[in-house]
RODO-2510 file (C-alpha; in nm, 4 decimals, decimal comma):
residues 350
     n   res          X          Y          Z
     1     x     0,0000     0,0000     0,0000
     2     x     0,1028     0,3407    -0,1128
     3     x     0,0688     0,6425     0,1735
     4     x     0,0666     0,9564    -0,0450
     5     x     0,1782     1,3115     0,1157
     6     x     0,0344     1,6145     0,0359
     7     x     0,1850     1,9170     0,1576
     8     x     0,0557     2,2599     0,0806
     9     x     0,2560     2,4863    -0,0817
    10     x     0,3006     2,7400     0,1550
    11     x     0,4343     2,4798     0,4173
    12     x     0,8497     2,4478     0,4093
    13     x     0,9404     2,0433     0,3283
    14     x     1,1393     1,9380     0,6250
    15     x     1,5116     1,8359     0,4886
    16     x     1,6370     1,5497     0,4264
    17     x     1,9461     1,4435     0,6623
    18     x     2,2187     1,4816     0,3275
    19     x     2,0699     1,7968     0,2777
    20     x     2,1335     1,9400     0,6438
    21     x     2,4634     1,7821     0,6478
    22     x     2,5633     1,9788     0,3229
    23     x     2,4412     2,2843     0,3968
    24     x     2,6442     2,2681     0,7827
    25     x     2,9536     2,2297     0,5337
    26     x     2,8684     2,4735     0,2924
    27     x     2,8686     2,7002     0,6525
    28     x     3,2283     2,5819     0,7083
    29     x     3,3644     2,7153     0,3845
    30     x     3,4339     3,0806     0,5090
    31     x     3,5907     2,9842     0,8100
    32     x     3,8313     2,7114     0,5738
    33     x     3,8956     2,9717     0,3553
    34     x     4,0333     3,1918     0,5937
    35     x     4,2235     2,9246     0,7355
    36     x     4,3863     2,8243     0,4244
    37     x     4,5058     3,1804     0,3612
    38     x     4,5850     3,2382     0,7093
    39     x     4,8441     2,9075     0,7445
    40     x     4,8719     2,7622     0,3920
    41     x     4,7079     2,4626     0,2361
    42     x     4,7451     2,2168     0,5512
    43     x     4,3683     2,2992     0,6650
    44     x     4,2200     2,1897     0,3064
    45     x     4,4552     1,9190     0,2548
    46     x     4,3248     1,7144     0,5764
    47     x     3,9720     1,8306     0,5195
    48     x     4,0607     1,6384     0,1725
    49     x     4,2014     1,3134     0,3444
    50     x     4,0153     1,3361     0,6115
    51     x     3,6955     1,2673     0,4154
    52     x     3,8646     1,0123     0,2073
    53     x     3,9662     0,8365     0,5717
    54     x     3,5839     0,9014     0,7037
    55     x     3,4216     0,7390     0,4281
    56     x     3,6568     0,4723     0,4109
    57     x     3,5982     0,3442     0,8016
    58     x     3,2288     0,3944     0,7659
    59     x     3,2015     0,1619     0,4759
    60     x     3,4329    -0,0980     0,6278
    61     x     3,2064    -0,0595     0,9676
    62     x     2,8755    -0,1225     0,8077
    63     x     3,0211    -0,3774     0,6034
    64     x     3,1115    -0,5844     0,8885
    65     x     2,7830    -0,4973     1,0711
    66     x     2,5781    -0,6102     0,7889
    67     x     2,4088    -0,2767     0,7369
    68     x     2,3470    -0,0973     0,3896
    69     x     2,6570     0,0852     0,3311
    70     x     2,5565     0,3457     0,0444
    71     x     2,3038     0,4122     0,2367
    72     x     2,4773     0,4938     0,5432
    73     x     2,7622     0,6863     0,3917
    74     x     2,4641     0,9050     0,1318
    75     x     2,3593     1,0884     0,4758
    76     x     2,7281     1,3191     0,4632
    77     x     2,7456     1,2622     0,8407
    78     x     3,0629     1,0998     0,8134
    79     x     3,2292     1,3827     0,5945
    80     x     3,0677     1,6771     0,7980
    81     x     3,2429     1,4386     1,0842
    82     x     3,5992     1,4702     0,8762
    83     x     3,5663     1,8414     0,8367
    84     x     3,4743     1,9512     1,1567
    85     x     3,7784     1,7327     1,3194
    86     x     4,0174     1,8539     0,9822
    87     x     3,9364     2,2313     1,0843
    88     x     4,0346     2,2013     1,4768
    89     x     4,3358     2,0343     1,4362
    90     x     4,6993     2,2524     1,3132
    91     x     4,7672     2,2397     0,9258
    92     x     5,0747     2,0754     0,9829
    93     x     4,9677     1,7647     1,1889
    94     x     5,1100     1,4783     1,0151
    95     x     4,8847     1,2243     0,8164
    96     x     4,8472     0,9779     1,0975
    97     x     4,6858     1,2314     1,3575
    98     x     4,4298     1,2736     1,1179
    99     x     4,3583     0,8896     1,0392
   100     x     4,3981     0,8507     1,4074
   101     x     4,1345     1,0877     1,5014
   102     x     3,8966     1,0023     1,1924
   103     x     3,9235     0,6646     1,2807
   104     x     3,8049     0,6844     1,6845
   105     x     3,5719     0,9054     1,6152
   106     x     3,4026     0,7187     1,3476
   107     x     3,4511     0,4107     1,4807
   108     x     3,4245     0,4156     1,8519
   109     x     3,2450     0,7411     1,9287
   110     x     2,9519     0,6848     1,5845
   111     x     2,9068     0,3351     1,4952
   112     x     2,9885     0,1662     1,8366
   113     x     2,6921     0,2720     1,9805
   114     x     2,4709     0,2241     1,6481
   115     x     2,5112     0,4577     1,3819
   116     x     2,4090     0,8563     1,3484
   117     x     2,1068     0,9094     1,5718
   118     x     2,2194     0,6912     1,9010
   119     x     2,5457     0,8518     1,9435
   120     x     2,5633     0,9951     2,2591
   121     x     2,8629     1,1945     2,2239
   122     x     2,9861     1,4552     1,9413
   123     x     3,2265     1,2330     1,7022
   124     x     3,4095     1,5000     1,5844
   125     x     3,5183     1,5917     1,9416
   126     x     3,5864     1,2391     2,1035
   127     x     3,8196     1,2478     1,8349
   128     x     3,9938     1,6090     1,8697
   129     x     3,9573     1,5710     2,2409
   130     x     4,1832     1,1912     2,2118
   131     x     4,4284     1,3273     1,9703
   132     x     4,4774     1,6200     2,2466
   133     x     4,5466     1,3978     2,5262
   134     x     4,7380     1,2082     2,3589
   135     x     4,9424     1,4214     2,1482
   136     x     4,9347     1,7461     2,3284
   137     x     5,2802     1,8688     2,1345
   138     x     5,1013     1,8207     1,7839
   139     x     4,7926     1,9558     1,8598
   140     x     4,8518     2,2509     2,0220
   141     x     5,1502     2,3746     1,8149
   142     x     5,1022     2,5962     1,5031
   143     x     5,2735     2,7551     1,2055
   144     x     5,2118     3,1570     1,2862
   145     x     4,9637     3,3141     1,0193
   146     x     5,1387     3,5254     0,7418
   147     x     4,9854     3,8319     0,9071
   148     x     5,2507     3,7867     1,2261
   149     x     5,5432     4,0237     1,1718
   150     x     5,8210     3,8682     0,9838
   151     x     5,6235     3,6018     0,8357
   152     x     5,6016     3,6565     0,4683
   153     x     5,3711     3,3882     0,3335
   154     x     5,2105     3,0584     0,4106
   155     x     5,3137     2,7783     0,2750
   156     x     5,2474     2,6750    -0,0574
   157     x     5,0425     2,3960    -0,1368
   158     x     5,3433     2,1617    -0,2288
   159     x     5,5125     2,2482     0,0712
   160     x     5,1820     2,1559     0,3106
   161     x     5,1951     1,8417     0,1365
   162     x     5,5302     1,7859     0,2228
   163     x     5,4545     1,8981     0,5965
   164     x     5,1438     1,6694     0,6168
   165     x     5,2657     1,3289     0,3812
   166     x     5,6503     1,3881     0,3679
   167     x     5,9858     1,2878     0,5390
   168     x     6,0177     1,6406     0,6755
   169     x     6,1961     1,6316     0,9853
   170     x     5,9886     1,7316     1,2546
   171     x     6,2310     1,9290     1,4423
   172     x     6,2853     2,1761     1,1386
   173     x     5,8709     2,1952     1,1518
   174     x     5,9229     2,2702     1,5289
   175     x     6,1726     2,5379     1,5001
   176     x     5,8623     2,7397     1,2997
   177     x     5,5743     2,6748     1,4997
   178     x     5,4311     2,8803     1,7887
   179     x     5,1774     2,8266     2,0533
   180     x     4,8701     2,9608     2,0301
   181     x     4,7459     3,3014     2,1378
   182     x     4,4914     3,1515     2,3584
   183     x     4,8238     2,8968     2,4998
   184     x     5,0324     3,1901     2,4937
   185     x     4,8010     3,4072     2,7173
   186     x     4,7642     3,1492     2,9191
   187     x     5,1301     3,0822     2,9996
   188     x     5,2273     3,4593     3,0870
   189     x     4,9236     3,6086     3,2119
   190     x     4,9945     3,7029     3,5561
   191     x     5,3110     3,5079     3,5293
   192     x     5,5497     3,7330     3,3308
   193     x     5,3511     4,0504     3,2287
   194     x     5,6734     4,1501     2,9871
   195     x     5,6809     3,8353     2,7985
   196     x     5,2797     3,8334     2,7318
   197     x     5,3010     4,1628     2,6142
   198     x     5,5359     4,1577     2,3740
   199     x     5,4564     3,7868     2,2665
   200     x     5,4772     3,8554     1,8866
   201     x     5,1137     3,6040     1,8268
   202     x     4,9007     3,8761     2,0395
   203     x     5,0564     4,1990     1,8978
   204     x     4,8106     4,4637     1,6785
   205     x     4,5413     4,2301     1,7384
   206     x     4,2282     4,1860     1,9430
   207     x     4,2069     3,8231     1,9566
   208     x     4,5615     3,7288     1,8704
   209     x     4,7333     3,7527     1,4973
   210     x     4,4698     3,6393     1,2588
   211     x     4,2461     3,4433     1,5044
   212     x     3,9487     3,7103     1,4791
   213     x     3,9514     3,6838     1,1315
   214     x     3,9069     3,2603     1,1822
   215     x     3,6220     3,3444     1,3873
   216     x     3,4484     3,5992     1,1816
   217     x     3,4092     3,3763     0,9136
   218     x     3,2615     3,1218     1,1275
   219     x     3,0641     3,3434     1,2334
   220     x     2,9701     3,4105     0,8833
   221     x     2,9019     3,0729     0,8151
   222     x     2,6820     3,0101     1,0894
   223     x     2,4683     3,3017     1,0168
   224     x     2,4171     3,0980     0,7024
   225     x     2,2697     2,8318     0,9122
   226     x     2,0411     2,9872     1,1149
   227     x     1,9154     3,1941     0,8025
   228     x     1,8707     2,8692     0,6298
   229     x     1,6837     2,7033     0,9641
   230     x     1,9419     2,4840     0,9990
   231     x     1,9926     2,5449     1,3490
   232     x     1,8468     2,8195     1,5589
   233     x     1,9770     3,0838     1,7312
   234     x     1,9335     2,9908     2,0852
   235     x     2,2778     2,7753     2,1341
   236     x     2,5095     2,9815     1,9695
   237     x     2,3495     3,2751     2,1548
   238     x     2,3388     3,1718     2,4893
   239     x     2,7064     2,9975     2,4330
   240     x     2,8910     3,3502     2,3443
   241     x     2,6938     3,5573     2,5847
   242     x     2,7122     3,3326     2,8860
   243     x     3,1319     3,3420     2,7763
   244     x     3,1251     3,6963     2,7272
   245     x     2,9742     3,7889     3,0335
   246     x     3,2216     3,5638     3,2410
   247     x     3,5217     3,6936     3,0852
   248     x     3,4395     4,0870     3,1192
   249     x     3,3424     4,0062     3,4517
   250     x     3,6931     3,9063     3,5965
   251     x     3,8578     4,1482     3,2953
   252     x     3,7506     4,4026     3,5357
   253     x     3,8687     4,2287     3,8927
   254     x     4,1841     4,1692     3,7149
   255     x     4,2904     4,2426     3,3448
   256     x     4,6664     4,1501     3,3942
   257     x     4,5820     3,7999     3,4722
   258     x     4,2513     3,7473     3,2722
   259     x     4,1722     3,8396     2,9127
   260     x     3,9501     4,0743     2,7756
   261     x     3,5885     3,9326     2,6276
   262     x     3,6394     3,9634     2,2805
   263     x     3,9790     3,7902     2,3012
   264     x     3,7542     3,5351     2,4533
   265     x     3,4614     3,4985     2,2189
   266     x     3,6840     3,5840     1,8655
   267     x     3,9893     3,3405     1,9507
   268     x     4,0368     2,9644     1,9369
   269     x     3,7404     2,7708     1,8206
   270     x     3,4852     2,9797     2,0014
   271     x     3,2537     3,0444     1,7138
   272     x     3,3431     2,6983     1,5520
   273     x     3,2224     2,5259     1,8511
   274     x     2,9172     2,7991     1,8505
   275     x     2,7806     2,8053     1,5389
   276     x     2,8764     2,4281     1,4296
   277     x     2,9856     2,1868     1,7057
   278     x     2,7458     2,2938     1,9867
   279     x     2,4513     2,2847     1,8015
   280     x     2,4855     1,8835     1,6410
   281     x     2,1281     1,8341     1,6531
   282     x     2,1492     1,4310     1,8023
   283     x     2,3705     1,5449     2,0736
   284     x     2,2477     1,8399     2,2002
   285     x     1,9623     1,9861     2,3858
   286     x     1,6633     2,0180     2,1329
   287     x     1,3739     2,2464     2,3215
   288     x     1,4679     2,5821     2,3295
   289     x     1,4368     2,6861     2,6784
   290     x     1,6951     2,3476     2,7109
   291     x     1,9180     2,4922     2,4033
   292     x     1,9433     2,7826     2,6156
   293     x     2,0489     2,6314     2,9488
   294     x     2,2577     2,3866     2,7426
   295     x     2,4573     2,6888     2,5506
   296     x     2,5229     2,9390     2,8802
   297     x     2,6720     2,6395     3,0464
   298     x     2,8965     2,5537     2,7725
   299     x     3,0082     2,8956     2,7283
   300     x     3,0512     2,9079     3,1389
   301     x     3,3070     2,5630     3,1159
   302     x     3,4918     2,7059     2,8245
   303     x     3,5726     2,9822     3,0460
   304     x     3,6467     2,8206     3,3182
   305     x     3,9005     2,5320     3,1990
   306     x     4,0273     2,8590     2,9800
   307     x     4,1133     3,0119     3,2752
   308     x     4,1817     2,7648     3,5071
   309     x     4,2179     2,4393     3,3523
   310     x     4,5232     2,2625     3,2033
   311     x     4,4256     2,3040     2,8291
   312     x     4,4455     2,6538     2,6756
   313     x     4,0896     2,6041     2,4599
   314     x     3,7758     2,3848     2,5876
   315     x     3,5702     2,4030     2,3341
   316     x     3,5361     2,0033     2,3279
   317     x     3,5788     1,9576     2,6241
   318     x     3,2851     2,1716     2,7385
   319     x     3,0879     2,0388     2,4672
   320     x     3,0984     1,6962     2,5663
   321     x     3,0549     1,7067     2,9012
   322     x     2,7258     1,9084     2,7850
   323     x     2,6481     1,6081     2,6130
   324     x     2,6569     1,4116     2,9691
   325     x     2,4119     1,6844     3,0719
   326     x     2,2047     1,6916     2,7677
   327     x     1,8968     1,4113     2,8904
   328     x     1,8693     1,5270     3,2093
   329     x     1,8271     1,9561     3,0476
   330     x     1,5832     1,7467     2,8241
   331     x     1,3909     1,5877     3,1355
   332     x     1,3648     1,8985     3,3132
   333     x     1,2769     2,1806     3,0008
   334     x     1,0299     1,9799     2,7903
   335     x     0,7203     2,1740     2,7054
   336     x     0,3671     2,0348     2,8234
   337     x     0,1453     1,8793     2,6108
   338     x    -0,1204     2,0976     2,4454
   339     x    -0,4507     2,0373     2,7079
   340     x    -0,2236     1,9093     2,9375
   341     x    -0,2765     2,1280     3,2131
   342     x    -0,6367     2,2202     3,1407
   343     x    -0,7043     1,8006     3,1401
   344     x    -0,5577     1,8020     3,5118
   345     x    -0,7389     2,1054     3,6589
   346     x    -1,0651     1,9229     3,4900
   347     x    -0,9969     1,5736     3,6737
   348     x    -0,9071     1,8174     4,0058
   349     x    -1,2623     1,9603     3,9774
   350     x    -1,4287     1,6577     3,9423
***
C-alpha cells in the first residue's frame, strides 16, 4: 500500500538528513577559507584526506555490521564528521593524527553505539579531544599566520603536502611553529607581564594575529545556518553571551591575569564550537528553553578550563561534558502537552 503526502505549498518540506549535512559544510567554507590563507594549504589538505579516511571506516564498519553501506555513507554525516575534526586540528599535523582521530571518532564514538542518531557523544570531538590527550605537542603547536610580523607567506600547497605526507623532519617543523594566542596568554598572564606583552602572536590584534579573522568567518558561516533554519539561534546565543559575560566580569577584577571578552569569544574555536559543534542536533539539547540552558553552560566551562584548567581552549571539552548533561536539560525543560494542564485542573474539579 502506497501512503501519499500532500503538503501545501506554503508549508516548508522538512530536509532530508544529506541535505542538512551539506548545507552545515557549505557554513564551514568561510571559516576554511580563511584558514587556508591564514596558514597555507594544511587545513584543506586534511579536510581532503580526512573525508577520504571518514568514508573509508564507515564503509568498512557497516560492512562488517551487515548494514546498507551506500546508504549509510549518502547521509554526509561521516564527511561533515571529517571536516569539523580537519578544521580544529593545526595544518601541519602529520597524516596519521588525522587517520587517528577520523578513525576513533568514526569508529568508537559513531558506529559503536549504532550509527548517526544513538550517538551519545559529538564524534568530531571524542576524536579532537583523544588526539589532544594524547598528542598534546602536535595539537597545540602551530605555524604563525602570514599576518605575524616577519612572516612573509604561508606555505604553498606543495610544501603543506610535504609537511602533512613527507619525510620532513619534525624538528625543522618545530623550530617554525608557535603556541597559540589563547596557549600563549595562558602561559604569561599574571606570570610574566613583559613576555605576554610583547609575545609577537598577540601583537596589533584583538584576539591574537589572525584568530578574529578565523572566527568571523565562522561566524559568517553560521549566520548561514540559522538563516537557512538549519539550526536556531538559541545555542550559539546563549554559548557567546554566557562566555562573554564571564570573561568581562573578571577582565575588570583583574585584566593583567585574565583576558579581555572579545579575546575570549573571537579566539580559538569559540565560534566553531558555537555556530557548528554545539549545536549537532542528536547530541544536544533540542527544546529551546533546554538549548538555552545547554549553551550558557557551555560557554561558562569554556571559560572556566580557559582560565583555570590545564588546556588553553575547551571548546570540546565543554561540549561533551554538555552532552553528559544533555537528557537530564531534556527531562527537566520539555514543554507540556497541548490540554495538558487544562485536562488536570478538569480531573481536580471533578
Amino acid at each position: 500500500m502506497s501512503v501519499l503526502h500532500v503538503t501545501s505549498p506554503h508549508v516548508r518540506k522538512p530536509m532530508t538528513t544529506n541535505a542538512v549535512m551539506r548545507h552545515v559544510i557549505y557554513g564551514t567554507i568561510p571559516g576554511l577559507a580563511v584558514l587556508t590563507l591564514l596558514f597555507g594549504w594544511g587545513t584543506l589538505i586534511n579536510v581532503v584526506f580526512g573525508s577520504l579516511v571518514a568514508v573509508a571506516a564507515e564503509a568498512l564498519v557497516l560492512r562488517l555490521r551487515n548494514r546498507p553501506i551506500l546508504f549509510s555513507i549518502k547521509d554526509g554525516s561521516a564527511i561533515l564528521t571529517a571536516v569539523l575534526l580537519a578544521l580544529a586540528i593545526p595544518p601541519t599535523s602529520p597524516w596519521w593524527i588525522t587517520v587517528v582521530g577520523i578513525l576513533f571518532a568514526i569508529v568508537i564514538a559513531k558506529q559503536l553505539y549504532g550509527g548517526l542518531g544513538s550517538n551519545p557523544f559529538n564524534p568530531a570531538m571524542i576524536g579532537y579531544v583523544l588526539l589532544l590527550i594524547s598528542f598534546p605537542l602536535e595539537m597545540t603547536t602551530w605555524i604563525p599566520a602570514n599576518l605575524t610580523e616577519g612572516v612573509a607567506a604561508s606555505p604553498s600547497f606543495s610544501q603543506s603536502l610535504a609537511l602533512i605526507f613527507g619525510s620532513v623532519d619534525r624538528t625543522v617543523i618545530d623550530g617554525i611553529t608557535m603556541a597559540t594566542p589563547l596557549d600563549t596568554f595562558k602561559t604569561y598572564a599574571g606570570n610574566d607581564l613583559d613576555m605576554l606583552r610583547s609575545a609577537s602572536v598577540l601583537q596589533g590584534s584583538i584576539a591574537g594575529v589572525g584568530w578574529e579573522w578565523v572566527n568571523i568567518a565562522f561566524l559568517v558561516g553560521g549566520l548561514y545556518l540559522v538563516a537557512r533554519k538549519i539550526i536556531t539561534w538559541h545555542i550559539p546565543v546563549a554559548m557567546v553571551t554566557s562566555l562573554f559575560l564571564l570573561a568581562g566580569l573578571f577582565y575588570i577584577i583583574d585584566p593583567d591575569s585574565y583576558a579581555d571578552p572579545i579575546f575570549h569569544v573571537l579566539g580559538g574555536g569559540t565560534m566553531l564550537g558555537a555556530f557548528f559543534i554545539a549545536t549537532d542536533p542528536v547530541t544536544a539539547a533540542t527544546s529551546n528553553k533546554g538549548k538555552l540552558i545547554y549553551g550558557a553552560l557551555i560557554g561558562l566551562l569554556i571559560y572556566v578550563i580557559r582560565a583555570w584548567g590545564g588546556y588553553p581552549d575547551a571548546v570540546a571539552f565543554a561540549v561533551l561534558l554538555l552532552n553528559l548533561c544533555a537528557p537530564t536539560i531534556e527531562y527537566y525543560t520539555q514543554p507540556r502537552a497541548y490540554g495538558h494542564k487544562k485536562a488536570n485542573s478538569g480531573i481536580a474539579k471533578s
